[in-house]
Residue frames relative to the residue before (quaternion, step in Angstrom):
aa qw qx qy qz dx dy dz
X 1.0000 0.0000 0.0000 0.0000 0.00 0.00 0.00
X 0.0053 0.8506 -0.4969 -0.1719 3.57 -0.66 0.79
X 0.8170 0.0211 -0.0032 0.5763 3.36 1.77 -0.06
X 0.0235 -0.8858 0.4624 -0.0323 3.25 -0.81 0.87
X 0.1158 0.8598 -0.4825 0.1202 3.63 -0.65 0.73
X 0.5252 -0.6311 0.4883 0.2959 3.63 -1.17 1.06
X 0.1894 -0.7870 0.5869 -0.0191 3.64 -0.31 1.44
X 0.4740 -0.7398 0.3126 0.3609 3.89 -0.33 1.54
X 0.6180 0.5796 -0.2638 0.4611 3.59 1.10 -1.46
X 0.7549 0.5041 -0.0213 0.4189 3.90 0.58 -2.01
X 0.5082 -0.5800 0.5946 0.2278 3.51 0.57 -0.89
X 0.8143 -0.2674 0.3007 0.4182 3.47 -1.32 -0.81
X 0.1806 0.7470 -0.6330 0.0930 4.03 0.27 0.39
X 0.2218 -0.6874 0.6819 -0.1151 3.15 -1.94 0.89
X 0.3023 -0.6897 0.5953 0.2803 3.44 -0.84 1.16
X 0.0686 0.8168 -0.5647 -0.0959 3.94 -0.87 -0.34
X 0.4281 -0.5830 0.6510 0.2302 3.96 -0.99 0.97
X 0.0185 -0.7395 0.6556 0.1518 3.45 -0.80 0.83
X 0.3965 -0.8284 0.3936 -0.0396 3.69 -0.83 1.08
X 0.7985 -0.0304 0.0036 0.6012 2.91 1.44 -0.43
X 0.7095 0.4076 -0.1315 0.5597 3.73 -0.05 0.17
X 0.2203 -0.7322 0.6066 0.2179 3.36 -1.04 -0.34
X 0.4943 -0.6885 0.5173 0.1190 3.43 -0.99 1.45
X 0.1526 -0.7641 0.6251 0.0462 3.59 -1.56 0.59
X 0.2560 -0.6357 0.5478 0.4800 3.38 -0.98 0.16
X 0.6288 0.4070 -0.5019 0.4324 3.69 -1.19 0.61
X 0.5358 0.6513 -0.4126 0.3443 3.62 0.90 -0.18
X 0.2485 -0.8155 0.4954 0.1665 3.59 -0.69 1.28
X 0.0200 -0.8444 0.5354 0.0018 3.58 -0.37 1.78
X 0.3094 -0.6614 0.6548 0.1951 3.63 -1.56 0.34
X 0.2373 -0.7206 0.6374 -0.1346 3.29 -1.08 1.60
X 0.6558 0.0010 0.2320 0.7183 4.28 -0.13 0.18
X 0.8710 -0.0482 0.3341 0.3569 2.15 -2.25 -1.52
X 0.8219 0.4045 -0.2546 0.3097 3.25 0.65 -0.68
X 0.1133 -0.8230 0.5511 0.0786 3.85 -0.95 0.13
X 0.1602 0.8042 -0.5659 0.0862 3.98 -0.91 0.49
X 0.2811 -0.5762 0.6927 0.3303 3.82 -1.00 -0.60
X 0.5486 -0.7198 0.4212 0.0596 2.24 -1.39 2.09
X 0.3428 -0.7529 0.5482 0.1229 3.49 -0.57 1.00
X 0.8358 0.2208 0.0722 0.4974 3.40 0.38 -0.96
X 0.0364 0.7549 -0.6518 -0.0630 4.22 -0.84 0.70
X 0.1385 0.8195 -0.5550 -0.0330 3.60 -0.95 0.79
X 0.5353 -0.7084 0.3876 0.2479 3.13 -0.69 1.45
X 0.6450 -0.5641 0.2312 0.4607 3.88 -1.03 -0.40
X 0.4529 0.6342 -0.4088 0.4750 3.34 1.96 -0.31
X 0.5059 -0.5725 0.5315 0.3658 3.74 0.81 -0.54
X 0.3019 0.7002 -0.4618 0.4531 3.49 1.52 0.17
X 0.3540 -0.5509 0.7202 0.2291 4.11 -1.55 1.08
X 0.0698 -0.6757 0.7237 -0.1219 3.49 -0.93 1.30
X 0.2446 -0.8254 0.4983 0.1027 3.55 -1.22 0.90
X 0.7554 0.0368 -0.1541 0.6359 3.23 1.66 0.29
X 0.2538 -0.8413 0.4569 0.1382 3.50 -1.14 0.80
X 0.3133 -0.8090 0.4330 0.2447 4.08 -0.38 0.43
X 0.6935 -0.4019 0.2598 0.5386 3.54 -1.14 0.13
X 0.7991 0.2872 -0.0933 0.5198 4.14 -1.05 0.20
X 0.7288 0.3680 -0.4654 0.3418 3.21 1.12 0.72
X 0.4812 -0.6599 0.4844 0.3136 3.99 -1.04 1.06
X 0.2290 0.8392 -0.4860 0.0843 3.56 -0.92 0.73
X 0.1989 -0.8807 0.3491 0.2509 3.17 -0.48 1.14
X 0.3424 -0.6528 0.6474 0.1936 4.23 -0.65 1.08
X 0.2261 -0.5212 0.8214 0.0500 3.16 -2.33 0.55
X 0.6528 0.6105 -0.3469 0.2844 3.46 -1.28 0.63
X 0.6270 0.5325 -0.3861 0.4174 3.29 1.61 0.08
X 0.5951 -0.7045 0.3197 0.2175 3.28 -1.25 0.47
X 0.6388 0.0882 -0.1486 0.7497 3.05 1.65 0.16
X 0.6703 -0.6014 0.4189 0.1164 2.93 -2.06 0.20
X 0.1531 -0.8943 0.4029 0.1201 3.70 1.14 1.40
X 0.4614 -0.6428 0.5462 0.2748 3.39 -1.37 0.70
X 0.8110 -0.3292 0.3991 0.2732 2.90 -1.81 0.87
X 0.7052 0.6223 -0.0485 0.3363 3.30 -0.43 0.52
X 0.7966 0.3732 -0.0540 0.4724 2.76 0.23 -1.77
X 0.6423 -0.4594 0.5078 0.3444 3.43 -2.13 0.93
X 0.2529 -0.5973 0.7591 0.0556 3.18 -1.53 1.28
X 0.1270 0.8493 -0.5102 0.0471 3.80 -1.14 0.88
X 0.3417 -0.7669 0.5001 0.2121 3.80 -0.38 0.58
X 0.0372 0.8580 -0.5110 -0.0369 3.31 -0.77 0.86
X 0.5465 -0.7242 0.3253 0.2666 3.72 -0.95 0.90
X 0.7876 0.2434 -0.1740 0.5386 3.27 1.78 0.09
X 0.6008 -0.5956 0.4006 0.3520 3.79 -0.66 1.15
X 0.7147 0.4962 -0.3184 0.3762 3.46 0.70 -1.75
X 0.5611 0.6535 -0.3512 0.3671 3.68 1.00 -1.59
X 0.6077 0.6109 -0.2625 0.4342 3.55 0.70 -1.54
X 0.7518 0.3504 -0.1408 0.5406 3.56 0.10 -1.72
X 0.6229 0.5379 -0.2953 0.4852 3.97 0.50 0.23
X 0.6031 0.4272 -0.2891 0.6085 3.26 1.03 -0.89
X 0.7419 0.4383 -0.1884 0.4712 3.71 0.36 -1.58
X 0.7414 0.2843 -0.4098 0.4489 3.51 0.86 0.29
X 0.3327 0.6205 -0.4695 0.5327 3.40 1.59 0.40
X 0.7444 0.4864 -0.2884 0.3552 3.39 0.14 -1.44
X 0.6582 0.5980 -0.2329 0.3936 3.82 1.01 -1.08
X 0.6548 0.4881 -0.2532 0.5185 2.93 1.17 -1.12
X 0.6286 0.3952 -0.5021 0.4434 3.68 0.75 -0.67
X 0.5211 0.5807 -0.4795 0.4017 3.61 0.32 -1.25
X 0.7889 0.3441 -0.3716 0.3481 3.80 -0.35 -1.32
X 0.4084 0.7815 -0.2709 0.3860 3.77 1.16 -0.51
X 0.7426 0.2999 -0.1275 0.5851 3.08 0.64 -1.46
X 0.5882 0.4915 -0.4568 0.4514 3.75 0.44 -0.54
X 0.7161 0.5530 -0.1903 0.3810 3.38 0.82 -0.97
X 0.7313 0.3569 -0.2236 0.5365 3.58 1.48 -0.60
X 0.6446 0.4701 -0.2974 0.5244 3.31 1.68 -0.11
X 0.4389 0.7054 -0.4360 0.3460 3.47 0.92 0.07
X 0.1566 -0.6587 0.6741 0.2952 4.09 -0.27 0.44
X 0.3230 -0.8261 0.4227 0.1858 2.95 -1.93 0.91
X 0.6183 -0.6501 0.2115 0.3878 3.04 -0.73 1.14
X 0.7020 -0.4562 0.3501 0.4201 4.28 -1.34 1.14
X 0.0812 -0.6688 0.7065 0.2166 3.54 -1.03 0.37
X 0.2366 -0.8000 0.5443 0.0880 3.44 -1.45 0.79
X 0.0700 0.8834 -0.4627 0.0233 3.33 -0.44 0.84
């Protein structure tokens, strides 16, 4: 993932280096927390591309949240797998906010 932002028209899009394989739109991918089938592939010309190859940057539409910078970009062969993992992943995330939080003074 090299970037990622809440696009007004699109939702959640994400630029992403694909490394190995070659990407599709209809391909269900996991991003972070978040996961979806890619709706949409756009090359760097801004050109609609329907498939991407290894070493190419491209930005996709279709995820369900808004991944962080960073983060492992992956294709998976099943929708359900995807949404399982990404609710795994949320749930840790809220966890930690939750165990790092200082509690707040009681007053008595």
């Amino acid at each position: 993932m090299i970037e990622a932002r809440r696009d007004e028209g699109l939702g959640p899009v994400a630029t992403v280096l694909v490394q190995d394989g070659t990407l599709h739109v209809g391909d269900v991918v996991l991003a972070g927390a978040g996961q979806g089938r890619i709706r949409s592939l756009w090359n760097d010309r801004g050109e609609s591309v329907q498939e991407a190859g290894p070493a190419s940057s491209v930005v996709i539409s279709g995820l369900d949240e808004v991944p962080a910078a960073g983060d492992r970009f992956h294709v998976l062969a099943d929708a359900e797998q995807a949404r399982d993992i990404a609710e795994e992943r949320q749930n840790r995330t809220r966890q930690q906010s939750l165990a790092t939080r200082a509690p707040s003074p009681c007053r008595t």
